[in-house]
C-alpha positions, -999 to +999 in steps of 0.1 A: +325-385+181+355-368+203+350-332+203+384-314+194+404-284+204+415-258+182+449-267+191+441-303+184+420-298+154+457-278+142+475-311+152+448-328+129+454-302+101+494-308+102+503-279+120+530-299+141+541-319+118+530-350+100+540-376+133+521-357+152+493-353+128+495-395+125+496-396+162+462-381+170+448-391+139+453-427+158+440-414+193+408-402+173+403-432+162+408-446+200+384-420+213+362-429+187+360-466+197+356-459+234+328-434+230+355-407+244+342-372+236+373-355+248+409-360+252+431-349+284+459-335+283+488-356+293+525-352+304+535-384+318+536-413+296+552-449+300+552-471+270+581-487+249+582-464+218+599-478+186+617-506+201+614-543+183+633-577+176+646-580+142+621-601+130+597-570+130+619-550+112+622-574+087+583-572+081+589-537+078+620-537+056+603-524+023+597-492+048+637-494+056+632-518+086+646-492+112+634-473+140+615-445+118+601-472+100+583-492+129+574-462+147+554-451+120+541-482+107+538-499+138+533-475+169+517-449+148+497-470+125+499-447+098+500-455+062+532-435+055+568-438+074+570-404+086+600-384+098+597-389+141+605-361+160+618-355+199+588-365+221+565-335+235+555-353+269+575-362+296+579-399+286+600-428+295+605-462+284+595-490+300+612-526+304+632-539+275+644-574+267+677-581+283+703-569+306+726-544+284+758-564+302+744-594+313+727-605+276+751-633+271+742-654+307+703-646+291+713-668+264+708-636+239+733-633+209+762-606+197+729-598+171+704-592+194+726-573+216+734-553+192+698-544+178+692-538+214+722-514+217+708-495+183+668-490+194+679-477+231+702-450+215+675-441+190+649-441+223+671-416+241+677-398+207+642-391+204+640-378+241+623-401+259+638-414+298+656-450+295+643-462+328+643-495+314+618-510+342+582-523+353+581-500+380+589-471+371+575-449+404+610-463+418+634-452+393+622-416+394+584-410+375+561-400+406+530-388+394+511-370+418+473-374+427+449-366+403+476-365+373+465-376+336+494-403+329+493-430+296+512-458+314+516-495+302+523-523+325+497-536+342+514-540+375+522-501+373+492-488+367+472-505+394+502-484+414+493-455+395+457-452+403+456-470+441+482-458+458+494-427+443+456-417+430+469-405+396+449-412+366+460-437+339+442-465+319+459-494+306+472-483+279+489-500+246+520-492+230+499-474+200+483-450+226+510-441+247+533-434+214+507-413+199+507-397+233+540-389+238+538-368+207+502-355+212+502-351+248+468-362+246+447-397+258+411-399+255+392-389+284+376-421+299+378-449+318+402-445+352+406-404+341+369-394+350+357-399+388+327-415+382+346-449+370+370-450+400+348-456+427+347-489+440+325-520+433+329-551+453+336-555+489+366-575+501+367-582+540+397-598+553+395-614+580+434-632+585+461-609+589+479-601+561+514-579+575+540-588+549+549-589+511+544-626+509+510-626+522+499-593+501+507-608+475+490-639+483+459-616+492+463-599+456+462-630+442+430-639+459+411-606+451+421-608+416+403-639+414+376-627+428+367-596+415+383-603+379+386-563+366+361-548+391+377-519+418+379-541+446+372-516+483+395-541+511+386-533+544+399-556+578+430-569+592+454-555+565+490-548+580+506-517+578+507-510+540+545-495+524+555-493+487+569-533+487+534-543+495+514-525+476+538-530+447+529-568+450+495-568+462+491-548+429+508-568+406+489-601+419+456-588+410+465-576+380+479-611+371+448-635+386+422-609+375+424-577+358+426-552+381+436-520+375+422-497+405+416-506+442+408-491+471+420-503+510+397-481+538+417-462+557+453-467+534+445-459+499+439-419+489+406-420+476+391-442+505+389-423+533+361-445+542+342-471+529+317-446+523+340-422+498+355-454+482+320-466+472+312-432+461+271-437+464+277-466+439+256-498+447+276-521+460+284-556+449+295-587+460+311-594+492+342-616+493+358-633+529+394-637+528+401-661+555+419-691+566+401-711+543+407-685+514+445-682+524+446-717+519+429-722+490+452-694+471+488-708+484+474-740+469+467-727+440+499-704+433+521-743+440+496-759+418+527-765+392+553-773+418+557-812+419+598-820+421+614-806+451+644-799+434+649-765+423+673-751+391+661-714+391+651-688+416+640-657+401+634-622+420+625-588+413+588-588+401+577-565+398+613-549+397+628-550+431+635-521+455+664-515+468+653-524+504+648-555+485+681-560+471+693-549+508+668-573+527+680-603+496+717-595+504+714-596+540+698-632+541+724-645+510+758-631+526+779-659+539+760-688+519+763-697+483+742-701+455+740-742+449+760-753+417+727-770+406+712-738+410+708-703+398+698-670+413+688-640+392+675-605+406+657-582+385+656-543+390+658-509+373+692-494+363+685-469+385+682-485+416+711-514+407+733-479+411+723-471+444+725-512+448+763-511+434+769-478+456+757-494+487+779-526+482+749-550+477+758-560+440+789-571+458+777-593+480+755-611+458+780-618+432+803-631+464+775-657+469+775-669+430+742-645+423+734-624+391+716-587+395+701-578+360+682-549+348+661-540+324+638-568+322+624-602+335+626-640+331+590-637+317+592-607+292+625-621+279+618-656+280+652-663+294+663-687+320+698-704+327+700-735+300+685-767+321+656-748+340+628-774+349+615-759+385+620-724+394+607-704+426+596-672+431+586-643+460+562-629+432+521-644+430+525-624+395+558-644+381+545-678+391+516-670+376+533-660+345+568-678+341+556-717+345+530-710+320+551-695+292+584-716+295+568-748+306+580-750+344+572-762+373+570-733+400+568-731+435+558-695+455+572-684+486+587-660+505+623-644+501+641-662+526+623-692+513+632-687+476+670-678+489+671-703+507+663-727+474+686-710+457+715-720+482+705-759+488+693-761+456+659-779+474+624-763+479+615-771+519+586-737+515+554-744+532+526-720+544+526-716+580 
């Protein structure tokens, strides 16, 4: 049984009030279930509190089928709708489920818009940041090494705990709204040192120097390892936050990763030795030309018609030396009129994008940059889709499966190039 506080035992008792009394009575519960027997404090959390399509407020309309009502029921779990308070941690909101201006080209009606419109003023009412994104260490929530964070998204937290060495499992949107009122997560998994250290050996053998093949080599690992800590050592290029961002996001798609280590790159592996941490070691996986192969065959395993209706970007959300590298390669072509070309990011970096005269240039070329979301968490593509293509070993994974598509993974100029003639002529070289 989790060992309490006297300042959480007070939380217990009511002393904060009765959300935050239903909030850790819930993370009790939690602790209880992973054999937790503390909690950690926590001022960082990343979950999406209270939001919900109508159709779940309509289950919760005897309750008043608002905001209050499914945070309580819902989020909270609790068997009363309580009164819900400003948030006590730092705490922002991750993706939603369509672009605030763009929702009509997403195929979403004035109704959803508009339920939309009503949870994200109730999400900044309550105090938590509208960041809106899947990647939310670009729109301004850093955590430093060794931090306690409650973060949802798988594709962030992997970033969370590799490349920045902060401390987060992969949380749920019950914990992280508990936590954003509790400030508290039990202490196990990813937050205790002993579970961090690495398990299975990865030794690449083929280069691997840019985002299309780290995500190829994420891909790979995920497979191999499933939701072990993977410890990558060998011909790796030199890593920046594009690559890890889809390195991470692959092997949190093909397995379940949520922590790995790189010798020499990442901040808790030094060397092989400190990533290992005296832990026996595992298997030993070869990533080579074979194993290159193998995965590029098997992320185009759906593509069969050369003829492309849909190029989707931005997953995990793009950067803006993304946007800048997607608007350099566009500028002076146009998007085909059989085709379509949407780019995802946060709100905060399509400002710097719209400052910097990017957005510009796209829409010049006939493409969209949307926020807030993705093709797979909102389900939407332009009406007609049948083959779509993608930079991302996470959205092909993903996208073809859930709206029944054919899909085709490349890399940028690949996909843009799609996008403009409207054929696929990717191949792995």
């Amino acid at each position: 049984m989790v060992a309490l506080t006297d300042q959480e035992r007070a939380m217990l008792d009511g002393s904060d009030g009765a959300a935050v009394q239903k909030a850790i009575e819930l993370l009790v519960r939690y602790a209880d279930a992973l054999g937790a027997d503390r909690f950690v404090e926590t001022d960082n959390v990343a979950g999406v509190p209270g939001s919900s399509t109508p159709w779940i407020k309509q289950y919760y309309a005897a309750d008043g089928g608002d905001y209050r009502a499914v945070f309580s029921r819902y989020d909270l779990d609790s068997d009363e709708v309580v009164d819900v308070p400003r948030v006590n941690a730092f705490s922002c909101h991750l993706q939603g489920g369509m672009d605030p201006e763009l929702w009509a080209e997403q195929g979403f009606s004035a109704e959803a818009h508009a339920n939309f419109a009503s949870d994200e003023a109730q999400v900044a009412g309550h105090g938590i940041q509208v960041l809106k994104t899947c990647t939310p260490y670009l729109a301004g929530n850093v955590p430093v090494m060794g931090e306690h964070c409650a973060w949802m998204e798988s594709s962030a937290v992997v970033y969370c705990n590799s490349v920045v060495g902060a401390r987060t499992n992969c949380e749920g949107r019950e914990s992280t709204s508990a936590a954003m009122l509790a400030k508290r997560i039990p202490d196990w998994g990813f937050h205790r040192d002993e579970f961090r250290r690495g398990q299975h050996r990865v030794q690449v053998d083929v280069p691997v120097d840019d985002i299309f093949e780290w995500g190829m080599l994420g891909y790979y690992v995920g497979i191999a390892v499933q939701d072990a800590i993977p410890v990558l050592d060998g011909h790796i290029g030199p890593p920046n936050l594009i690559r890890h961002k889809h390195f991470g996001a692959a092997a949190a798609s093909s397995g379940g990763v949520e922590m790995y280590h790189m010798v020499g790159i990442t901040p808790e592996a030094r060397s092989s030795e400190q990533a290992f941490g005296g832990r026996p070691r595992g298997e030993t996986f070869v990533y080579d030309s074979t194993a290159r192969a193998e995965t590029y065959a098997a992320l185009n395993a759906l593509g069969r018609s050369m003829v492309v209706d849909f190029v989707m970007l931005g997953c995990p959300h793009y950067s803006i030396e993304q946007i800048a590298q997607a608007a350099r390669l566009i500028e002076g072509r146009r998007v085909s009129a059989n085709s379509a070309l949407w780019i995802f990011t946060s709100r905060a970096v399509k400002a710097t994008a719209d400052a910097s005269g990017y957005t510009a240039i796209l829409s010049r070329a006939g493409a969209r940059l949307m926020t807030d979301t993705c093709s797979s968490i909102s389900q939407a593509v332009p009406a007609g889709t049948r083959v779509v293509a993608v930079d991302s070993a996470k959205q092909v994974h993903y996208l073809p499966a859930i709206m029944g598509l054919e899909g085709w993974y490349g890399t940028t100029a690949q996909c843009i190039d799609a996008a403009c003639t409207g054929q696929w002529r990717g191949a792995l070289v």
